[in-house]
Backbone as CSV, one residue per row, in Angstrom:
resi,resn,N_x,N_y,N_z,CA_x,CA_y,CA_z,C_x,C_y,C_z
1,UNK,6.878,-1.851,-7.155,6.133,-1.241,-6.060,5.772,-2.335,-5.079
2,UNK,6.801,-2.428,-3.866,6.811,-3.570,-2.973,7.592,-4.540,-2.927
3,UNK,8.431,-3.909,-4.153,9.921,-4.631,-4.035,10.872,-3.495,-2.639
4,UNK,12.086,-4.355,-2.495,13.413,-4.045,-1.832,14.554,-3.237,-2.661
5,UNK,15.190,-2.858,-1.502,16.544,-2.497,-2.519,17.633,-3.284,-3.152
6,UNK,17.244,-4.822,-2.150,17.950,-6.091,-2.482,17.148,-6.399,-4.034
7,UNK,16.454,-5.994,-4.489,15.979,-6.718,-5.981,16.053,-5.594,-6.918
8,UNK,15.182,-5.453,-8.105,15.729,-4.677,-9.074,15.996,-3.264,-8.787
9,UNK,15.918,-2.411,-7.742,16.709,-1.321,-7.368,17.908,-1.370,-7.149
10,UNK,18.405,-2.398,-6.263,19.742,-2.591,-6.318,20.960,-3.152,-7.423
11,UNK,20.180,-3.887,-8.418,20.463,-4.707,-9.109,20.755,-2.821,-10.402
12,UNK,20.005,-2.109,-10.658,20.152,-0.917,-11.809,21.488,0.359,-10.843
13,UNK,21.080,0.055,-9.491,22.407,1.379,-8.597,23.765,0.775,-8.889
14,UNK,23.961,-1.156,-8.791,24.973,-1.296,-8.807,25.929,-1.563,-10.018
15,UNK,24.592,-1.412,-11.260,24.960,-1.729,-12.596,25.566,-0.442,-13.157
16,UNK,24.898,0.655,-12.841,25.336,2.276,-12.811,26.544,2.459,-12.266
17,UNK,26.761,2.108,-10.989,27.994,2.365,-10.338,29.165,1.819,-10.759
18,UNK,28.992,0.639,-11.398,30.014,0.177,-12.714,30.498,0.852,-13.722
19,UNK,29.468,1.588,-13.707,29.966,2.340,-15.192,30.128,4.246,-14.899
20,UNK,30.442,4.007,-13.396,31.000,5.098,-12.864,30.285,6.635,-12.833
21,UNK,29.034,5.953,-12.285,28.328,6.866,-11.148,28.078,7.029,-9.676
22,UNK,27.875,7.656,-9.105,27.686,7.421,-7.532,26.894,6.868,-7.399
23,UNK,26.007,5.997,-6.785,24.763,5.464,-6.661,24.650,5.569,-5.282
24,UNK,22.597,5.355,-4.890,22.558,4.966,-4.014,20.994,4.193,-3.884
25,UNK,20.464,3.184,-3.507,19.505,2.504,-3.567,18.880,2.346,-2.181
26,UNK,17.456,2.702,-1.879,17.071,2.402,-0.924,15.698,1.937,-0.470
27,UNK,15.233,1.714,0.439,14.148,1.236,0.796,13.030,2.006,1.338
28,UNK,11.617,2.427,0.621,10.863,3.394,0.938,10.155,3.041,2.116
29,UNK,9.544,4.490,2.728,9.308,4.446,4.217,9.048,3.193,4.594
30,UNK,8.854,2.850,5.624,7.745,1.833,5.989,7.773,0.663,5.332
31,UNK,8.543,-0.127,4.837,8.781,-0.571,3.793,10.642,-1.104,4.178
32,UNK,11.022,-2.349,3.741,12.297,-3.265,3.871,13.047,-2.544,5.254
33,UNK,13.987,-1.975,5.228,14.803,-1.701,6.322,14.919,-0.565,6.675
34,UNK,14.075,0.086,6.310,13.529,1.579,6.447,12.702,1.919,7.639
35,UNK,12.815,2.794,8.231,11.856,2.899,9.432,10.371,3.338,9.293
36,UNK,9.381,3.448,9.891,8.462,4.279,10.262,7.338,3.196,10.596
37,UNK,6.443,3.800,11.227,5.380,2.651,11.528,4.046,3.742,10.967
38,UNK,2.663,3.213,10.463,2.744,1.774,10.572,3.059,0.816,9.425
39,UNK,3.648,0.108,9.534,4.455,-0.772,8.571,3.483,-1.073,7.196
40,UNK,4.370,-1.066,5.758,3.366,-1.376,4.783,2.694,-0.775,4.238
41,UNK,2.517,0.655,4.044,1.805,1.647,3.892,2.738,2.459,2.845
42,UNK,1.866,2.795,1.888,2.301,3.306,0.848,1.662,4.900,1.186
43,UNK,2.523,5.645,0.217,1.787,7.347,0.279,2.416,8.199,-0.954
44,UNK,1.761,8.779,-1.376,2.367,9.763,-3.143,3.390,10.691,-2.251
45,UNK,2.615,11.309,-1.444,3.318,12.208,-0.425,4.744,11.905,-0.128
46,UNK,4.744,11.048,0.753,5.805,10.238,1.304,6.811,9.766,0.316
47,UNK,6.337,9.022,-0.576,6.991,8.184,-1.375,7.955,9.342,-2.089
48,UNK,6.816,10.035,-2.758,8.131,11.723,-3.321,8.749,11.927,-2.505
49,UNK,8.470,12.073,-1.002,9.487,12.440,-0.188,11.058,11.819,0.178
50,UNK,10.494,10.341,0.158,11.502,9.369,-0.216,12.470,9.770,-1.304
51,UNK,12.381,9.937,-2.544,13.162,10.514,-3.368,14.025,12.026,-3.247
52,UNK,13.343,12.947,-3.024,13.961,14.008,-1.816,14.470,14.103,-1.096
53,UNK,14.355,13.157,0.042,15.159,13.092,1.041,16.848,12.130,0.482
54,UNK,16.728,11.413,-0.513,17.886,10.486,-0.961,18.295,11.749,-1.576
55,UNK,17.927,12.727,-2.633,18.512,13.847,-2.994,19.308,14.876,-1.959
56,UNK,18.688,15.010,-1.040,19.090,15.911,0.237,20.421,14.976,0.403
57,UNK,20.332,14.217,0.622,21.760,13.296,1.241,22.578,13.411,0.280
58,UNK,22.977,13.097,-0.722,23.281,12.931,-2.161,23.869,14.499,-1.764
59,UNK,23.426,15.681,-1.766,23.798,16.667,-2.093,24.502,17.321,-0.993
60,UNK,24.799,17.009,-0.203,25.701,17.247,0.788,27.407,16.124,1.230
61,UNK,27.288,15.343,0.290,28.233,14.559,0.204,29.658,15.161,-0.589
62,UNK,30.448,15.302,0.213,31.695,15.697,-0.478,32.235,15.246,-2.064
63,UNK,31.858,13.609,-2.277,32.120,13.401,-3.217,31.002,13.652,-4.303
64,UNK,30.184,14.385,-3.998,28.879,14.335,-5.090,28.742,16.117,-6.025
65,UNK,28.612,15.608,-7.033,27.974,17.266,-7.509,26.952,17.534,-7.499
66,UNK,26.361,18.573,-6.951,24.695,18.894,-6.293,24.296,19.281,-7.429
67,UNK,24.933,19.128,-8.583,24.552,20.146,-9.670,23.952,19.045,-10.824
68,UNK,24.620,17.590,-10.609,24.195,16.277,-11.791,24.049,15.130,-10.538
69,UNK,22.728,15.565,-10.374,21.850,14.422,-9.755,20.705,14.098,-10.597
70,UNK,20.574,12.972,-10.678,19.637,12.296,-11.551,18.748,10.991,-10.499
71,UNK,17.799,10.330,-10.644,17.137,9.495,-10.240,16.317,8.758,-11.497
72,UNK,16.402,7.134,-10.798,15.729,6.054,-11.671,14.510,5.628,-10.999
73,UNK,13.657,5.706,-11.324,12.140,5.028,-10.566,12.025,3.189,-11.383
74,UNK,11.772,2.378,-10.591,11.128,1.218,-11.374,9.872,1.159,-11.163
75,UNK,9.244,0.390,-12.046,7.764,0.160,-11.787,6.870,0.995,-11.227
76,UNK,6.310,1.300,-9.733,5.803,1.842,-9.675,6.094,3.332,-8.836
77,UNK,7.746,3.108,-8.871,8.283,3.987,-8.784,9.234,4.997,-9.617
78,UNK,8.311,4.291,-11.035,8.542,4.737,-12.323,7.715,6.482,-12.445
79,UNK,6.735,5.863,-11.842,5.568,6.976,-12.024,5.985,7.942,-10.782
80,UNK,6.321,7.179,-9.001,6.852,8.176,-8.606,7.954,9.279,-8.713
81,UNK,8.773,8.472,-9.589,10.071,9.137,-9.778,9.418,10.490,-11.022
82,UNK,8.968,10.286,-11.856,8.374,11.576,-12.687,7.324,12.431,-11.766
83,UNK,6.590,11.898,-10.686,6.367,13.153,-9.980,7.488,13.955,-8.974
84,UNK,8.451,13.652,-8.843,9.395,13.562,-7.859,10.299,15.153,-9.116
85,UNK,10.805,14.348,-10.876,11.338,15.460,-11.305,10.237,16.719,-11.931
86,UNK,8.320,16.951,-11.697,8.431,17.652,-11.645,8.001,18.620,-10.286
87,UNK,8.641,18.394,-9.553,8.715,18.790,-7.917,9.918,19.433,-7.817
88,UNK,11.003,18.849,-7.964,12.254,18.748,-7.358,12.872,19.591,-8.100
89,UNK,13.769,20.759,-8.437,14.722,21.163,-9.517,15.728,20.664,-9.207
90,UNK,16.400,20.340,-8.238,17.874,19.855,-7.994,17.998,18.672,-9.090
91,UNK,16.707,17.938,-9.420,16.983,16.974,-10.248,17.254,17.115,-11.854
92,UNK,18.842,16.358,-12.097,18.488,17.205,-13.716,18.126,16.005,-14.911
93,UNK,18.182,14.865,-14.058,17.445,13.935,-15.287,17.095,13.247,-14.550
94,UNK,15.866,12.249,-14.960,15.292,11.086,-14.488,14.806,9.805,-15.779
95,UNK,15.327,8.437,-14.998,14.315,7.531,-15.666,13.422,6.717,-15.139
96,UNK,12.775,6.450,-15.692,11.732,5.942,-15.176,11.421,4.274,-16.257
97,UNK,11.309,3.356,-15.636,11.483,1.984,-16.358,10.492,1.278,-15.677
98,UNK,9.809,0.516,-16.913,8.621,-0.441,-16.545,7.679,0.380,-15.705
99,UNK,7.226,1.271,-16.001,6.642,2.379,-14.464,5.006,2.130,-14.739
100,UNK,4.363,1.979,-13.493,2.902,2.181,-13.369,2.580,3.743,-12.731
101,UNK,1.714,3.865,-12.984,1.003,5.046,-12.604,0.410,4.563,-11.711
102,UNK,0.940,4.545,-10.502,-0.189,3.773,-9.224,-1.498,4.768,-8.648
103,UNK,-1.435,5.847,-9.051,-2.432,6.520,-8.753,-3.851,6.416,-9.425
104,UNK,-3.199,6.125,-10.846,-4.169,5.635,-11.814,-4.926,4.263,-11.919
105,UNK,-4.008,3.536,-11.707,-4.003,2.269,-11.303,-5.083,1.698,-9.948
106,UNK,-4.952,2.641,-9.300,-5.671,2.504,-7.759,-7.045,3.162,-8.163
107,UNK,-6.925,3.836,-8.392,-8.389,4.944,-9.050,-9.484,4.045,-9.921
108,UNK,-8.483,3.285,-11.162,-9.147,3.348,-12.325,-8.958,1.835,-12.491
109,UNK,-8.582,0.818,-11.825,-8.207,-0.112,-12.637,-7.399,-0.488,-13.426
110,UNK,-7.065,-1.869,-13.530,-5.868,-2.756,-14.886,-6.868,-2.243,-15.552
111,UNK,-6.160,-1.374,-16.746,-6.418,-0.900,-18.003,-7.742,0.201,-17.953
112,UNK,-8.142,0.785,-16.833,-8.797,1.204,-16.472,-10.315,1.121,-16.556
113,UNK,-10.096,-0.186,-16.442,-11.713,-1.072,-16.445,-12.923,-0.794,-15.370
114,UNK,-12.372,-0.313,-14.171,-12.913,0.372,-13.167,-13.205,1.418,-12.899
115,UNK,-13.180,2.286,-14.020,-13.212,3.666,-13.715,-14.281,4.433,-14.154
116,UNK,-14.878,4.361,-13.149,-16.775,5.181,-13.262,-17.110,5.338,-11.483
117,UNK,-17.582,6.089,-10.906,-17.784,6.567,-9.634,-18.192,5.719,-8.889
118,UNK,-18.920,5.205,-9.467,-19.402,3.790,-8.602,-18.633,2.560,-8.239
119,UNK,-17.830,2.444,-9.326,-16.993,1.717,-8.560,-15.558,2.272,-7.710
120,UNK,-15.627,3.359,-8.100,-14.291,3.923,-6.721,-14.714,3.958,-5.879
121,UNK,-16.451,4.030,-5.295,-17.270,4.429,-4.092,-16.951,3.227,-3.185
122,UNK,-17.126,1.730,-4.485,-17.454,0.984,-3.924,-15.902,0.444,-3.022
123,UNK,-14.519,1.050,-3.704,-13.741,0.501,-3.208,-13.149,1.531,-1.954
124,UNK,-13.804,2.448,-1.638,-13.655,3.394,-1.309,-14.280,2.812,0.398
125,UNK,-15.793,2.195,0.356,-16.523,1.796,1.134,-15.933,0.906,1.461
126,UNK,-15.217,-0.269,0.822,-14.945,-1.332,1.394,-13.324,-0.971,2.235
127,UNK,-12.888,0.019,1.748,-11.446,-0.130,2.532,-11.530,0.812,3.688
128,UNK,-12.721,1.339,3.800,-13.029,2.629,5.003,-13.473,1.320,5.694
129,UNK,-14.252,0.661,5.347,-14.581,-0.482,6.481,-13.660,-1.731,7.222
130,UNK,-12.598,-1.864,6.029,-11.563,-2.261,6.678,-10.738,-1.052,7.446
131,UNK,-10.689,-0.622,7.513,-10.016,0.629,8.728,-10.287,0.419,9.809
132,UNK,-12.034,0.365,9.914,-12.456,0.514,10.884,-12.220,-1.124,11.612
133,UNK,-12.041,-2.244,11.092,-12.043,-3.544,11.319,-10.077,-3.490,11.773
134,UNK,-9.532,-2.978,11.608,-8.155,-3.009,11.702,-7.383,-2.207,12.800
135,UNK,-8.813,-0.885,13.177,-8.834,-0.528,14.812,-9.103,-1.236,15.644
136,UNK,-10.148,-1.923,15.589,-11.038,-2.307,16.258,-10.068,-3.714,16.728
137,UNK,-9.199,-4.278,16.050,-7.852,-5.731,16.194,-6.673,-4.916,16.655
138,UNK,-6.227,-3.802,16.423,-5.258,-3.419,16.849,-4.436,-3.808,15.971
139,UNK,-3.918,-4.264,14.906,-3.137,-4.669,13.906,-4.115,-4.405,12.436
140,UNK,-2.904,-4.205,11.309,-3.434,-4.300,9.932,-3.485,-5.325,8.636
141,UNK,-4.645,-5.672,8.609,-4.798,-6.642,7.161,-3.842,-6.499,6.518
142,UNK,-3.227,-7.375,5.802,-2.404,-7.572,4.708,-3.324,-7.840,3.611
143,UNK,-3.056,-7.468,2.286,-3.548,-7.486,1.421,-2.787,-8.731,0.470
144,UNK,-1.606,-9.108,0.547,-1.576,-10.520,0.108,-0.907,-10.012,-0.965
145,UNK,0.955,-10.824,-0.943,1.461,-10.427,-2.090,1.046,-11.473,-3.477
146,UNK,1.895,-11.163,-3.926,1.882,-11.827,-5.341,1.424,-13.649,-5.069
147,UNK,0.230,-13.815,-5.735,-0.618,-15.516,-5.552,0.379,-16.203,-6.203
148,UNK,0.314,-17.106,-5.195,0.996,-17.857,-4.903,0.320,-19.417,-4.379
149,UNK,-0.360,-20.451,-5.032,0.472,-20.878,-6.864,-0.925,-20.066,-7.272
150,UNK,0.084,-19.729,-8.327,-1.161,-19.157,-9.542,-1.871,-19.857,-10.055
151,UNK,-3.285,-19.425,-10.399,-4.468,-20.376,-11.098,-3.770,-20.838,-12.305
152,UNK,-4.067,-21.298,-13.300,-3.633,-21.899,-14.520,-4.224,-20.548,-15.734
153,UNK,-5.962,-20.279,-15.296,-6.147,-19.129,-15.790,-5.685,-18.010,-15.576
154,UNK,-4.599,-17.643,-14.877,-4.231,-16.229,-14.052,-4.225,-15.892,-15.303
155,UNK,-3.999,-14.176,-15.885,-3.397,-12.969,-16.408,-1.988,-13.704,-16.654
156,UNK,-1.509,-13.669,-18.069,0.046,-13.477,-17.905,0.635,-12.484,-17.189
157,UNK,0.817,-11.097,-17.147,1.138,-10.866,-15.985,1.306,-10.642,-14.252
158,UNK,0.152,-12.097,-14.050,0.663,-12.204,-12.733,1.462,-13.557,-12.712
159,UNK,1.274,-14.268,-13.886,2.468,-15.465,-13.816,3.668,-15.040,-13.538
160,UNK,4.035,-13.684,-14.840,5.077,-13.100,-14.843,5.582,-12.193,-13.757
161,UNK,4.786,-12.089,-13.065,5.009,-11.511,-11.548,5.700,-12.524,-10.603
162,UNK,4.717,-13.467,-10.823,5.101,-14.984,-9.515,6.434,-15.229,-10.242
163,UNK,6.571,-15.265,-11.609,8.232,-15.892,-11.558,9.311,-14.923,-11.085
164,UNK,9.046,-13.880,-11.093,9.812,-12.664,-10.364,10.265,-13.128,-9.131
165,UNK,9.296,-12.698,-8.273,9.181,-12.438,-6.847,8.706,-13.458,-6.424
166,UNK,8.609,-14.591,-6.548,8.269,-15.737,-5.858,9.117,-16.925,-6.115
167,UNK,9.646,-16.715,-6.849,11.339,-18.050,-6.988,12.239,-17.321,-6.922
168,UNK,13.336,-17.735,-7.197,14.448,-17.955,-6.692,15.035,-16.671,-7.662
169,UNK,14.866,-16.257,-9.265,15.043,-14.980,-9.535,14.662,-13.606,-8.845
170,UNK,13.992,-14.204,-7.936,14.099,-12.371,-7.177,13.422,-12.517,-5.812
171,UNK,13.086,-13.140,-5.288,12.567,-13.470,-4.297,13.429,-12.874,-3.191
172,UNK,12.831,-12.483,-2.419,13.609,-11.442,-1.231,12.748,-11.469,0.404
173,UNK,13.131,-11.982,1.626,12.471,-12.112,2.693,11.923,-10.990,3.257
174,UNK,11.909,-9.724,2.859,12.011,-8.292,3.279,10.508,-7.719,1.959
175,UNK,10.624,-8.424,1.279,9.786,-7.711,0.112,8.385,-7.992,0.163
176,UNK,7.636,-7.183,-0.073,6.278,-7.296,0.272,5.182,-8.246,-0.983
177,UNK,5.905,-7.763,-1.917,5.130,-8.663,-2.844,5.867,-10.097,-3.360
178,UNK,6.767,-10.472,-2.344,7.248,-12.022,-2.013,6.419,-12.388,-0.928
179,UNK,5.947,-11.445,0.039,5.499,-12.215,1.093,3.998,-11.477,1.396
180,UNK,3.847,-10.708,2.205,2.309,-10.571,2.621,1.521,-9.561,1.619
181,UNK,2.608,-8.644,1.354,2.085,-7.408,0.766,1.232,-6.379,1.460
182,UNK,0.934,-5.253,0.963,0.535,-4.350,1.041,-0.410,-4.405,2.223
183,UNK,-0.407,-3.249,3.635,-1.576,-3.210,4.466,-3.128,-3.350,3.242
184,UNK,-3.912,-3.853,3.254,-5.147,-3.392,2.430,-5.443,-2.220,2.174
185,UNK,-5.351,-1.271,3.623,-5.528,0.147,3.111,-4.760,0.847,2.517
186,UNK,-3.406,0.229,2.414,-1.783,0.349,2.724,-2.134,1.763,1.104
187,UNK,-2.549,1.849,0.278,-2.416,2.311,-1.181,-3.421,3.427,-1.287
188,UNK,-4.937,3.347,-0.359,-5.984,4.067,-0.339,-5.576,6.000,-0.564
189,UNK,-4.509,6.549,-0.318,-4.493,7.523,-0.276,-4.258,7.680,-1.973
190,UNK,-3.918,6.823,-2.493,-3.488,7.005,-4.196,-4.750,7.219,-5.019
191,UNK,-5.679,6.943,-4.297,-7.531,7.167,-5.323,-7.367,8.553,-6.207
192,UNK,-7.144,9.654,-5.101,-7.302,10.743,-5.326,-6.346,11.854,-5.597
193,UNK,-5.123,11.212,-5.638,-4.137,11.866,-5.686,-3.368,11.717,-7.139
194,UNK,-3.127,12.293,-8.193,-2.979,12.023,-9.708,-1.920,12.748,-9.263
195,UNK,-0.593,12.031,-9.401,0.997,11.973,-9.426,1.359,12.453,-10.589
196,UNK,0.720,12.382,-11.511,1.731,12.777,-13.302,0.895,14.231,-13.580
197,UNK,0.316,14.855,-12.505,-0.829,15.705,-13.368,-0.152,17.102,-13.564
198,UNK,1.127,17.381,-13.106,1.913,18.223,-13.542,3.483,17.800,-14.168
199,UNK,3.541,16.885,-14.879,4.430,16.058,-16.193,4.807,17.144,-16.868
200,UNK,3.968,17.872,-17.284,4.535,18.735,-18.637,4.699,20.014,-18.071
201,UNK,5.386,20.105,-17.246,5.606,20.934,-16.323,7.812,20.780,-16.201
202,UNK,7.499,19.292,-16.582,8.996,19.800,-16.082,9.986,19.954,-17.170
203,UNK,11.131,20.415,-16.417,12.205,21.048,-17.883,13.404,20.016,-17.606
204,UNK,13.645,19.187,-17.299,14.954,18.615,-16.917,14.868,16.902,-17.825
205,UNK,15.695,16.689,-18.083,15.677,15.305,-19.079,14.831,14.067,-18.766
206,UNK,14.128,13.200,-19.743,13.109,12.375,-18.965,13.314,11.034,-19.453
207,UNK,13.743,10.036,-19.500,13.758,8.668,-19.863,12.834,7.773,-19.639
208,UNK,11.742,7.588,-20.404,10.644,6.500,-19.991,10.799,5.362,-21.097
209,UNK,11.267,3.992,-20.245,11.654,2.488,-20.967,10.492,1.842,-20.189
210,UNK,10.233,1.009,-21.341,8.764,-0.088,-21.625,8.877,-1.077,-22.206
211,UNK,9.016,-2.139,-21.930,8.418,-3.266,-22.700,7.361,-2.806,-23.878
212,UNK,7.574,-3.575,-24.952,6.268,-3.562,-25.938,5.012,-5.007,-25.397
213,UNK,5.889,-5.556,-24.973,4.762,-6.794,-24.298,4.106,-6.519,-23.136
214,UNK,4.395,-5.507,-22.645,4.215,-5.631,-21.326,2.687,-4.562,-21.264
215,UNK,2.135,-5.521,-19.788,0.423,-5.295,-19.844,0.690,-3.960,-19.292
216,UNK,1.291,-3.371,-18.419,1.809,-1.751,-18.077,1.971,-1.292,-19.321
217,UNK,2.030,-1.344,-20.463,3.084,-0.369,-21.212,2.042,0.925,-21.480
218,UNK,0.736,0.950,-21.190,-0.253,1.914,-21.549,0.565,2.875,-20.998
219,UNK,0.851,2.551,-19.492,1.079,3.711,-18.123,2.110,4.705,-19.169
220,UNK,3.553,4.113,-19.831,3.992,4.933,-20.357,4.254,5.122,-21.129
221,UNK,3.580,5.238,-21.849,2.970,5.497,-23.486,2.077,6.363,-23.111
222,UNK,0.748,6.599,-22.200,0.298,7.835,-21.567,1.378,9.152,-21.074
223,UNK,1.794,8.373,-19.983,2.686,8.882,-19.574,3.782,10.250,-20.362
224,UNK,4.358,9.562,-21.319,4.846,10.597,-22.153,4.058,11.095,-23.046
225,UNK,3.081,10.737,-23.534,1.857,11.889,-24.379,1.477,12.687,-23.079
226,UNK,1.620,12.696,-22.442,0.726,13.611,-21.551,1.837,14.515,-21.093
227,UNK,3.346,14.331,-20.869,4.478,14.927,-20.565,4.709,15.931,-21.613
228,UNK,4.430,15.275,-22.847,5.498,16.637,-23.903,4.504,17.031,-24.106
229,UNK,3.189,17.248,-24.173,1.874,17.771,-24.529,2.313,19.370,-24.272
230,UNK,2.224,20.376,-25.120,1.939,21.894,-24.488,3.137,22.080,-23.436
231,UNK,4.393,21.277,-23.770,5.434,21.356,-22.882,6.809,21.777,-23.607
232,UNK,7.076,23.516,-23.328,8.216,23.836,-24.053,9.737,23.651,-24.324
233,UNK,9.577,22.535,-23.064,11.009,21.415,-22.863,10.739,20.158,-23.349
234,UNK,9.887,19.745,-24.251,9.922,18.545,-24.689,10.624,17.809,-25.651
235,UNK,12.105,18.475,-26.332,12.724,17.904,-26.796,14.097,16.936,-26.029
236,UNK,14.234,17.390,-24.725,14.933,16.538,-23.998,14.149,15.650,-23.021
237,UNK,12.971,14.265,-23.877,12.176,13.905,-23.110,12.107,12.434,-24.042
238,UNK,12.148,11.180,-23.760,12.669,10.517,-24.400,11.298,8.996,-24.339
239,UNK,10.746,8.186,-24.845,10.278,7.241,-24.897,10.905,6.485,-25.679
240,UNK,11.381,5.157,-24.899,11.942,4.265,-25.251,11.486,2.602,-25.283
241,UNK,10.667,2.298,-26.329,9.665,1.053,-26.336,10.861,-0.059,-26.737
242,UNK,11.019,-1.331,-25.660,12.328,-2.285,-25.671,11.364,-3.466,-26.490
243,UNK,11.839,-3.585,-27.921,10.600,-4.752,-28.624,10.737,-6.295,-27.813
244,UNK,9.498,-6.403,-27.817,9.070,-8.274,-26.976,9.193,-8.293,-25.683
245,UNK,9.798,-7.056,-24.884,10.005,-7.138,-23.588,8.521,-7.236,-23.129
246,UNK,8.656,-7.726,-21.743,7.544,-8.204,-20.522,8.020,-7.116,-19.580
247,UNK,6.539,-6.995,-18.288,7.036,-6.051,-17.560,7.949,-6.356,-16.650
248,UNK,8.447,-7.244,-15.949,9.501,-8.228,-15.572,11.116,-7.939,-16.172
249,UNK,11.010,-8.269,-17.082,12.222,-8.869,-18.074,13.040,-7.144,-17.230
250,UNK,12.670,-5.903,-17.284,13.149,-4.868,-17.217,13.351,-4.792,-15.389
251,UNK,13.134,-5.996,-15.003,13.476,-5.859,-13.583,14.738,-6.381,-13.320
252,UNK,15.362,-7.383,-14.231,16.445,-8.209,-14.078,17.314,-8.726,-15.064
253,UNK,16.427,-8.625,-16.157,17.458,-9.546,-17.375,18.263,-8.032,-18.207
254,UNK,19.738,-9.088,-18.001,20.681,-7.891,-18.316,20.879,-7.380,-19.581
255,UNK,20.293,-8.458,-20.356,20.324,-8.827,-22.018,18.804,-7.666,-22.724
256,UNK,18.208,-7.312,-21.310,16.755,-6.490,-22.287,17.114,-4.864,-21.421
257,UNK,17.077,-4.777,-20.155,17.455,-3.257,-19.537,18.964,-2.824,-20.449
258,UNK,18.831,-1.413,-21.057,19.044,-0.599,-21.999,20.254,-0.218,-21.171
259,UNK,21.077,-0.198,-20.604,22.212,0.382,-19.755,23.014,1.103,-20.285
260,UNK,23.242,1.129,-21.481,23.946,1.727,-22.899,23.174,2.728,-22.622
261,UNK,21.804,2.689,-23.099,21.330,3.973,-23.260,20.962,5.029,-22.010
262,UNK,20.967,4.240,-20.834,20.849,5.053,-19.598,22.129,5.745,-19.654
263,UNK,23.065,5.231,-19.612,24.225,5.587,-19.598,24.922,7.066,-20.056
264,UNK,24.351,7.064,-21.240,24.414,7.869,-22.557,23.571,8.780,-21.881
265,UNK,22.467,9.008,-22.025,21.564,9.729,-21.553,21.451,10.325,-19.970
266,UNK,22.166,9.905,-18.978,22.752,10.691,-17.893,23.346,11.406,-18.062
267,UNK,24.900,10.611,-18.905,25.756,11.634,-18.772,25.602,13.267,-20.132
268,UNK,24.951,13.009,-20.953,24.479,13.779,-21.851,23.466,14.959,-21.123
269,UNK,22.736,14.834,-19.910,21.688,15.387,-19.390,22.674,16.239,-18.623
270,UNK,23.999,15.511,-17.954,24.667,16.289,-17.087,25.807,17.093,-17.387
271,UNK,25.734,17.200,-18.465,27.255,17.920,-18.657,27.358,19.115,-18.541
């Protein structure tokens, strides 16, 4: 979430397309080479729409079958991509890898340490006041990608972030969490908006891959308890925990992303 299509999106369309699918990878609104202003701005809205609209295209293509379309979310378009299949029917499988729940995430806090009214008020107050500080300049705060050098005390996963997106393994001039990141307000619409809250809702195949190391892995490990819960399609719905993986490792290393099993599991969803 604030990566490109030049980094691990592109890196899973063109690994797929090897193994002889159509692919297509792209860059959400506002966001790498994508249009819309104002630049940097994230939206649940939008962002599903993003996935929709690549479906719409997809399904009017001579060489495509409108009938086995599938979509991959990473990270935090892990979580969009499962609101996206249960929205969408055209879609007949989805995976979703390393995925945050950014709605949750924005709401509630890493690990949801933040989550009591008072403190959403408080972040609530402070980014309404940056609004108003960001009219008032005519331009928008950046919220500052991935720190850069990291404290010595950082979180392992923001080390494991900086070695991502800040050297030479993935680093990208276009990507937001290589370089400025996110408007500040850029995420504010995600407080209130719970993306997974109709999960067990959908009927079409579901692939959720996780690191066991990884400080995300709550998101989907929730994620699918909350999907097959009271859900009469939950035998074509899949959690897949990758042992020792980091949330990283599933952005790039070819030796830990499951491609075998994506593989398998597309074409099994589509036949």
């Amino acid at each position: 979430f604030g990566a490109v299509k030049e980094q691990a999106a592109g890196l899973y369309a063109q690994t797929m397309a090897e193994r002889g699918f159509l692919t297509i990878a792209f860059d959400p609104s506002f966001t790498g080479e994508s249009g819309g202003q104002p630049r940097y701005m994230a939206s649940p809205d939008i962002n599903t729409e993003d996935f929709q609209a690549a479906v719409d295209f997809l399904s009017v293509q001579d060489n495509v079958d409108p009938e086995k379309i599938g979509i991959i979310g990473i990270c935090g378009w892990g979580g969009m991509a499962l609101n996206t299949a249960a929205l969408d029917t055209r879609i007949k499988a989805a995976v979703a890898s390393t995925m945050y729940d950014m709605t949750r995430v924005n709401a509630k806090g890493y690990f949801d340490a933040e989550d009591s009214a008072d403190a959403r008020y408080e972040k609530k107050k402070a980014m309404n006041a940056q609004r108003i500080a960001d009219y008032k300049n005519g331009s928008y705060a950046l919220g500052g990608g991935v720190a850069d050098p990291v404290p010595d005390d950082a979180p392992f996963f923001i080390k494991d972030y900086h070695d991502y997106y800040k050297t030479k393994r993935g680093y990208h001039a276009r990507s937001l969490n290589s370089n400025g990141g996110w408007n500040v307000t850029g995420c504010m619409s995600f407080m209130n908006q719970p993306i997974l809250k109709y999960t067990n809702e959908i009927r079409s195949a579901v692939l959720i891959i996780h690191g066991e190391m990884a400080h995300s892995c709550y998101f989907s490990r929730d994620a699918y308890a909350d999907m097959v819960k009271d859900n009469p399609y939950a035998d074509n719905k899949e959690l897949m925990i990758i042992p020792d993986a980091v949330h990283t490792d599933l952005y790039d290393k070819m030796d830990v992303i499951p491609f075998d099993r994506m593989e398998e599991f597309f074409r099994k969803a589509m036949e």
